[in-house]
N, C-alpha and C positions, 0 to 999 in steps of 0.2 A: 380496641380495634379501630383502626383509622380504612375508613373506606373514600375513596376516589373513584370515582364518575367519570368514565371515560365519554362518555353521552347520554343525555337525560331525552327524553320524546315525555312533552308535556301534553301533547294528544293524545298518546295512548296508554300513558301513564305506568312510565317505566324508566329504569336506568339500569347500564351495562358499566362495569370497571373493575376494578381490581380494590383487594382489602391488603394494604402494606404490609403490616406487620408481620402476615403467614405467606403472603404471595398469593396466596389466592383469587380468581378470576369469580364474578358473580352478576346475576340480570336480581335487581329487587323491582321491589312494588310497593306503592303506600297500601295501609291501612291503618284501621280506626278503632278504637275500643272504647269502654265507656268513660275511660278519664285522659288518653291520649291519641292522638296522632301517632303512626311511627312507620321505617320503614321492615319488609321483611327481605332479606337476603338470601338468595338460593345460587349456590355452587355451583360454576359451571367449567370446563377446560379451557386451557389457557387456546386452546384453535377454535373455540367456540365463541370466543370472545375477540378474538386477532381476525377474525371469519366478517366481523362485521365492517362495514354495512351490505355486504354483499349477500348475509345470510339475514336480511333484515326479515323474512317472510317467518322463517327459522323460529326466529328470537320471538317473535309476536307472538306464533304457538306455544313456546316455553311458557309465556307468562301468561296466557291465559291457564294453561293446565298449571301454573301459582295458584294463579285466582280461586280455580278450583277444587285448591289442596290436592294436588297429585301429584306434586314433587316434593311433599315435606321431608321428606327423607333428605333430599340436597340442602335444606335449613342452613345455615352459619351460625347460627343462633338461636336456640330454640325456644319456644313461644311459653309463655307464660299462662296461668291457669285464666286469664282475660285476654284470649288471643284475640285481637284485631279483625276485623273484613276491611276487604277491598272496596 
């Protein structure tokens, strides 16, 4: 999976872009576990993602309910049995 960053926000710690190889549009979030860093990727539409910066209030909500585990079902990736926090 080759993912690209359409915009990174190091304040609120998040990025929006697109994953090449499927097409797909996505908002991730870092986290942490107990041997790595890494990022998690959640699925978003491609006008949710073409939307920004204008749905920037939008996108902030999305990734808090990341944070929150309420979007795993949007995963790109699913988490391994040492899933990370934010």
């Amino acid at each position: 999976m080759k993912f690209q960053d359409s915009f990174f926000s190091s304040e609120k710690r998040y990025s929006i872009g697109q994953e090449l190889d499927s097409g797909k549009y996505y908002v991730s979030i870092p986290v942490s576990n107990t041997k790595v860093d890494y990022e998690e990727y959640y699925e978003v539409s491609m006008e949710f993602h073409n939307a920004f910066p204008s749905n920037t209030k939008e996108v902030e909500e999305f990734v808090e309910a990341c944070r929150l585990r309420q979007k795993d079902s949007l995963l790109l990736v699913k988490p391994g049995s040492d899933r990370g926090y934010p």
